[in-house]
C-alpha positions as CSV (number, residue, x, y, z in Angstrom):
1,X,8.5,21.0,-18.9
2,X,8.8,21.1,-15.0
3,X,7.2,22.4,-12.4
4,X,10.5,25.0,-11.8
5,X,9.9,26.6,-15.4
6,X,6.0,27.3,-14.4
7,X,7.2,29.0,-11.5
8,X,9.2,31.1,-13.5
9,X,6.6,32.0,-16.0
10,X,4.4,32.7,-13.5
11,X,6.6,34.8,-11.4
12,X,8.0,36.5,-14.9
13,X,4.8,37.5,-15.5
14,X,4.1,39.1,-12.3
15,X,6.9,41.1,-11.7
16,X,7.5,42.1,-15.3
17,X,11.3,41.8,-15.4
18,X,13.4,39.3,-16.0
19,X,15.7,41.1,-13.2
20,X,13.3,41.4,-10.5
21,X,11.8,37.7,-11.3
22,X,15.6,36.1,-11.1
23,X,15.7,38.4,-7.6
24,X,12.6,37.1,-6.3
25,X,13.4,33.4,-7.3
26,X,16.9,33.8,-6.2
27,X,18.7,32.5,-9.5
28,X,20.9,34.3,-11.8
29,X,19.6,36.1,-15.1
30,X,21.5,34.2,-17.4
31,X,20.2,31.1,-16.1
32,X,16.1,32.2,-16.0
33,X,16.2,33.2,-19.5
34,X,18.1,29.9,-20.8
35,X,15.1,28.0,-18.8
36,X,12.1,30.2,-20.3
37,X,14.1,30.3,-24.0
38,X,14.1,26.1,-23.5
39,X,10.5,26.0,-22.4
40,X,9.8,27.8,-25.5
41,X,11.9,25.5,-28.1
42,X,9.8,22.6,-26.3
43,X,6.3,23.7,-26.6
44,X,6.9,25.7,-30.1
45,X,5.8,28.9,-28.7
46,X,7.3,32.2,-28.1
47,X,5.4,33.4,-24.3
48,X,7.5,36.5,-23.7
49,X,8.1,39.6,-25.7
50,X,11.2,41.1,-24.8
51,X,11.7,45.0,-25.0
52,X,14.1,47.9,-23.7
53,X,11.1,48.4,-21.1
54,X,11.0,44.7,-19.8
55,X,8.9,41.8,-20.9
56,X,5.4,41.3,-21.9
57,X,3.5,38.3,-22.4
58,X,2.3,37.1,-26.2
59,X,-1.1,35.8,-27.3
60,X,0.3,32.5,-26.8
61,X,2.3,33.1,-23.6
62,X,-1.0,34.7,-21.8
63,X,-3.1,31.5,-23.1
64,X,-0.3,29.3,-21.7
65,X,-0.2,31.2,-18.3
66,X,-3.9,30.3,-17.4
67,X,-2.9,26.3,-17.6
68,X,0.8,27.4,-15.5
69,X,-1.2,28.6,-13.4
70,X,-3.6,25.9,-12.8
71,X,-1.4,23.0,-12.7
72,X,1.4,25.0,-10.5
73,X,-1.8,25.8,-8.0
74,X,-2.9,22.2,-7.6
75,X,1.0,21.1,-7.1
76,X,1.4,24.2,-4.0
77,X,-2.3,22.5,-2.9
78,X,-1.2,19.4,-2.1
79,X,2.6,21.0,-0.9
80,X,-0.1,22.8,1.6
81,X,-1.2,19.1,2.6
82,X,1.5,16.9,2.2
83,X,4.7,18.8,2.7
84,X,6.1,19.6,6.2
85,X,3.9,20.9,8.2
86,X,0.9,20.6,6.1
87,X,-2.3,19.3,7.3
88,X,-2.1,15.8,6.3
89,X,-2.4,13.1,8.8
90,X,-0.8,9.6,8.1
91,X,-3.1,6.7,8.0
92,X,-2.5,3.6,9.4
93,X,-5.4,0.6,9.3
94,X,-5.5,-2.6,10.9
95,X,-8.4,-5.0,9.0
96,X,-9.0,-8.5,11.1
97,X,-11.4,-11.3,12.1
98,X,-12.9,-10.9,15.0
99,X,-10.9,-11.5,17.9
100,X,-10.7,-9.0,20.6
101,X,-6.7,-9.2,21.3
102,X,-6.8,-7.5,17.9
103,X,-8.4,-4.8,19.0
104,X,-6.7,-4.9,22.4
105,X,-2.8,-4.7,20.6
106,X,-4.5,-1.5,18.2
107,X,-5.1,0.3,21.6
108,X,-1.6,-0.4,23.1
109,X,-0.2,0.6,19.7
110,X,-2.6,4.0,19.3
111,X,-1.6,5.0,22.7
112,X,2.1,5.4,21.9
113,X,1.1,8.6,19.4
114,X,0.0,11.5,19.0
115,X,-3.9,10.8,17.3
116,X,-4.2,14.1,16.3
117,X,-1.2,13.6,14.1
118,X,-2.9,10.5,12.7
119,X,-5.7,8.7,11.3
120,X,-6.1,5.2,13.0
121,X,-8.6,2.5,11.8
122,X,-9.6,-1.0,13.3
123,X,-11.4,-2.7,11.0
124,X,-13.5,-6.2,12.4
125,X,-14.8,-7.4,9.0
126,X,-15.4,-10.5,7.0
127,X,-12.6,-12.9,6.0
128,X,-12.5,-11.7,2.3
129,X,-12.6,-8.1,3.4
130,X,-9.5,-8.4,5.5
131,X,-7.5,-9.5,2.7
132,X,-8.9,-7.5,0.4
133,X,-8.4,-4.4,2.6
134,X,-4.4,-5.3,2.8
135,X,-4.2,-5.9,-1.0
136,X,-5.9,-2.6,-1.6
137,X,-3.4,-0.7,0.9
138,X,-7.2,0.3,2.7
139,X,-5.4,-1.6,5.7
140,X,-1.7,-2.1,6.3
141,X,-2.2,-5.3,8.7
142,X,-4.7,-8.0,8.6
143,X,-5.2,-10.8,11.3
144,X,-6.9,-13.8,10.2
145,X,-6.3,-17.7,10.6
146,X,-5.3,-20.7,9.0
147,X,-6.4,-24.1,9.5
148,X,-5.8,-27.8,7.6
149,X,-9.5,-27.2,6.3
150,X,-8.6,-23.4,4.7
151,X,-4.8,-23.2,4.3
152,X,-5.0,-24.3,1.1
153,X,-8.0,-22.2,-0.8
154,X,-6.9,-19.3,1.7
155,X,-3.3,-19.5,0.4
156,X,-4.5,-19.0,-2.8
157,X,-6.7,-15.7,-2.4
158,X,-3.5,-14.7,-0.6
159,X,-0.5,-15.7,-3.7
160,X,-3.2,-14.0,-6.1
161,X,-3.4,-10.9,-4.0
162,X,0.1,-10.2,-3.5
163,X,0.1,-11.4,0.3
164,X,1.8,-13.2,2.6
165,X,1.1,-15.0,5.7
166,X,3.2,-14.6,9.1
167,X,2.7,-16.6,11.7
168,X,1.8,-15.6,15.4
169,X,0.2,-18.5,17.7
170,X,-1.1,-21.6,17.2
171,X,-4.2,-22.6,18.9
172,X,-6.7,-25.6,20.1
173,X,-10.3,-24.7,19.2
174,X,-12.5,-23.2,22.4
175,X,-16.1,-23.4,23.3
176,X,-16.7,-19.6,23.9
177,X,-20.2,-19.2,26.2
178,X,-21.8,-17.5,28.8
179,X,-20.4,-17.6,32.4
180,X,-23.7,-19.3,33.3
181,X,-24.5,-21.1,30.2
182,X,-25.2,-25.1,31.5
183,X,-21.9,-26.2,30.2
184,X,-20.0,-23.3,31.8
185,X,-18.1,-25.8,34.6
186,X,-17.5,-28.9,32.1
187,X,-13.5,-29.7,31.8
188,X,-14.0,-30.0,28.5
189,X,-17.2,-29.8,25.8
190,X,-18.0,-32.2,22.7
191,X,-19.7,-31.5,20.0
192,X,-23.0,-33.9,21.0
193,X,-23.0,-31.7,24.5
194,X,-23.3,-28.6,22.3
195,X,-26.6,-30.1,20.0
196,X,-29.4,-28.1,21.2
197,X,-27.8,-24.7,22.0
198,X,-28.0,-22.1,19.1
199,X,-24.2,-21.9,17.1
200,X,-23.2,-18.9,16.5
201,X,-21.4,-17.7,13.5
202,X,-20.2,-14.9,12.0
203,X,-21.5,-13.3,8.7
204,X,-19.1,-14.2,5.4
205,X,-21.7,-13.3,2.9
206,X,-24.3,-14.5,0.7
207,X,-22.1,-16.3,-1.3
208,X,-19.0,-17.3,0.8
209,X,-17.1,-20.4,0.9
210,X,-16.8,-22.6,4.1
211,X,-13.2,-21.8,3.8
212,X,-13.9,-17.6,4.8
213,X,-15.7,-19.0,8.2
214,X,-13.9,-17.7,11.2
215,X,-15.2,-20.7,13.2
216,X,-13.6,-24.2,13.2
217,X,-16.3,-27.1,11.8
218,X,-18.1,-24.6,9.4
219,X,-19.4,-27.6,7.5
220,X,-20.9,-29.8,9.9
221,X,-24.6,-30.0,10.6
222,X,-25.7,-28.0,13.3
223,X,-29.5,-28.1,14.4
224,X,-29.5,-24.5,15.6
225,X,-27.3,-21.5,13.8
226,X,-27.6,-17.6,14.2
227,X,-25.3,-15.5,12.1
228,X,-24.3,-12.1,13.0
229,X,-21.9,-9.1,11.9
230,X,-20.0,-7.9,14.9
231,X,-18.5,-9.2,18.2
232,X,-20.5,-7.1,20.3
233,X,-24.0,-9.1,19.3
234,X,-22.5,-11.9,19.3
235,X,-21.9,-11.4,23.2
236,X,-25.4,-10.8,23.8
237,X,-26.6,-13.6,21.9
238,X,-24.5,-16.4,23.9
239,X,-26.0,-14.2,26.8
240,X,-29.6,-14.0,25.9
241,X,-29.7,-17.6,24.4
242,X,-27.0,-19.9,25.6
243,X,-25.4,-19.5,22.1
244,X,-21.8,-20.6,21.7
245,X,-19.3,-20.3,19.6
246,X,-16.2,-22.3,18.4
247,X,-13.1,-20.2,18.5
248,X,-9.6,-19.7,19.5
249,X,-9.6,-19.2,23.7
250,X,-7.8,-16.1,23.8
251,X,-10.0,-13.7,25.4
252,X,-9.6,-10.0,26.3
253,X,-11.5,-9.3,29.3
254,X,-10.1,-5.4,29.4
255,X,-12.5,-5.3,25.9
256,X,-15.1,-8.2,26.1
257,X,-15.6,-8.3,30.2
258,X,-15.4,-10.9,32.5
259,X,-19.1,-12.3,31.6
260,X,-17.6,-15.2,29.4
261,X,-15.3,-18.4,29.4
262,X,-13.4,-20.6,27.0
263,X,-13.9,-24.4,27.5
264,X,-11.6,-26.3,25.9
265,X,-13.3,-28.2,22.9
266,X,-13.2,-32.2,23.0
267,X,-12.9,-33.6,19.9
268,X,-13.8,-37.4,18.6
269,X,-13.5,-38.7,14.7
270,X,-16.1,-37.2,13.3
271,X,-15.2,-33.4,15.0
272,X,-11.9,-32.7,14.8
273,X,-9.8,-30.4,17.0
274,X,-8.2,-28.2,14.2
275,X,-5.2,-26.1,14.9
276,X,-5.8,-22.4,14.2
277,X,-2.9,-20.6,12.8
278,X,-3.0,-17.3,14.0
279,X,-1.1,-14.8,12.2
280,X,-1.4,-11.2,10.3
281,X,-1.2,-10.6,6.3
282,X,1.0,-8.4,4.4
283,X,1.5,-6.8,1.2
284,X,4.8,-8.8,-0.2
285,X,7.6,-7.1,0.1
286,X,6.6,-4.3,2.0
287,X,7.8,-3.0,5.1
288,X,5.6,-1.8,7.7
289,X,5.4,1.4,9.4
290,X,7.0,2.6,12.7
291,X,3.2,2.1,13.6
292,X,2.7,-1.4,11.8
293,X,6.0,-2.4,13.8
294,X,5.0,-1.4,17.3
295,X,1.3,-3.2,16.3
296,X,2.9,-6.3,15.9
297,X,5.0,-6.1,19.0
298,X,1.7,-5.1,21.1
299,X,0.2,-8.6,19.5
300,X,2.9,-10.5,20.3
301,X,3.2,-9.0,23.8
302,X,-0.8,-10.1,24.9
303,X,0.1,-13.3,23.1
304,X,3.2,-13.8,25.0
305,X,4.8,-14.8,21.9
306,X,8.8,-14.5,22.6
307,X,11.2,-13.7,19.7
C-alpha cells in the first residue's frame, strides 16, 4: 500500500468516476484501475463497486476510506511543513562550555542568514550536557576542552556516545579577574597568591566528576569556592568579590566588556600548568551543515587558527 493508491481512493471516491478521477490525477484509466484492483488483492477487500453509472464505494471500501483519509491528511500536514515552501524552519544548535568566543563565532555565523528562515540556538551548559546535546542531535556542535587530567574519562563519554573530538587551539591556563582585583598588574599569578580570594567555579551537578569541571585544578584544595550557572554571574562575582577563575585567556570583550583581564597562571610542582585542548564535538561520521561549516570557520577566524 502507498501513499499514491490512497490518493486515488480518495480522489475515486470524490469524483465518482474512474474517468474523471484518472483526469484529475492526470494518469491513464487503464493504469488507476490496475492500482485500485492491486490495492484490493493486498488488503483482501473489494472498496469499489463498479456499475454502467460509475463507481460506488462498498461497506468495506467506505470503512477503509475514513483511515485513507486520515493517514493521507497527516502525510499533506507535514508536506504543508516540510516540503518547499512550507513553514518549517531549519534548526541549527551550538551546545558549549562557557567561553565567550563561542558565543562570539555563533553571532558571526547567525549573521550570514536569514533568522526568520531559521531556528538558531546557543546553548552555555554543563560539560555532560554539551555532549549529551550533540549525541542527541539537540545540538549539532559542541565546544568543550581536553586536558592530561580529563582526556581520558572524557574520551570515553565521547567513543560511547558516538563522538568525536576535533581540535582547535591549545592553551596555557589564565587567571581570569577583575580589572582592579589586587593582583590585576602581577606578570604572572601562583596559586599561593590566589589563597584567600573566593574561586569561582562553574556548576557540573550534584553528582559530577572532577573530570566535567571547566576549570583547570578542579581537585585541589581551595579555602574559598562559589559555584555558579552562567557566565554572566560569574562576571559580577569576580566584580563584587575579587573572585577569580582559572581558565583559557581568550577573552571577547565585544561580549564580556573590557572590565576584565587574563594573567597568565604560574605554575610550581604541586599546581600544574595544564594545556587545554580546545576543540568542538561531533556526531561520527556526520557532516555538518552549510551553517555548522561557516560556525567553525567563524571559530577559527577569532582564534586566528590558520588552515
Amino acid at each position: 500500500m502507498t501513499l499514491t493508491q490512497l490518493n486515488y481512493i480518495i480522489t475515486i471516491a470524490e469524483t465518482k468516476s474512474m474517468n474523471k478521477a484518472a483526469e484529475k490525477l492526470y494518469v491513464s484509466q487503464p493504469s488507476l484501475t490496475n492500482a485500485i484492483k492491486e490495492l484490493e488483492k493486498e488488503l483482501g477487500i473489494t472498496i469499489f463497486y463498479r456499475s454502467g453509472r460509475g463507481v460506488t464505494l462498498t461497506n468495506d471500501g467506505a470503512e477503509f476510506l475514513l483511515y485513507a483519509k486520515q493517514i493521507y491528511g497527516q502525510y499533506e500536514t507535514v508536506l504543508e511543513k516540510y516540503g518547499e515552501g512550507g513553514s518549517y524552519k531549519k534548526k541549527f544548535g551550538v551546545s558549549t562550555q562557557h567561553y565567550s568566543f563561542a558565543v562570539k563565532a555563533f553571532v558571526d555565523m547567525a549573521k550570514e542568514f536569514d533568522m526568520s528562515k531559521y531556528e538558531f540556538a546557543i546553548r552555555e551548559t554543563r560539560t555532560a550536557e554539551v555532549i549529551q546535546d550533540v549525541s542527541t542531535m539537540k545540538s549539532e556542535i559542541g565546544i568543550l576542552y581536553l586536558s592530561d587530567f580529563n582526556r581520558k574519562s572524557l574520551g570515553k563519554m565521547l567513543k560511547s556516545s558516538g563522538l568525536e573530538f576535533h581540535h582547535l587551539i591549545d592553551c596555557q591556563a589564565y587567571v581570569y579577574i577583575w580589572k582592579h582585583h589586587p593582583l590585576a598588574k602581577e606578570k604572572s599569578i601562583s596559586f599561593e597568591q590566589l589563597d584567600g580570594y573566593p574561586c569561582l567555579s562553574f556548576e557540573q551537578g550534584d553528582n559530577s566528576s572532577f573530570y566535567l569541571a571547566e576549570e583547570i585544578l578542579s581537585t585541589n584544595e581551595y579555602s574559598q569556592v562559589i559555584r555558579a550557572n552562567d557566565r554572566a554571574t560569574m562576571l559580577n562575582l569576580m566584580i563584587g568579590l575579587n573572585g577569580y577563575t582559572l581558565c583559557s585567556g581568550i577573552i571577547c570583550e565585544e561580549l564580556n566588556g573590557n572590565d576584565y583581564v587574563a594573567v597568565p597562571f604560574q605554575d610550581d610542582e604541586q599546581n600544574p600548568n595544564s594545556v587545554m585542548e580546545i576543540g568542538y564535538i561531533t556526531r561520527k561520521n556526520t557532516l555538518l551543515s552549510k551553517m555548522g561549516v561557516l560556525y567553525v570557520e567563524d571559530l577559527k577566524k577569532y582564534l586566528n587558527i590558520s588552515e
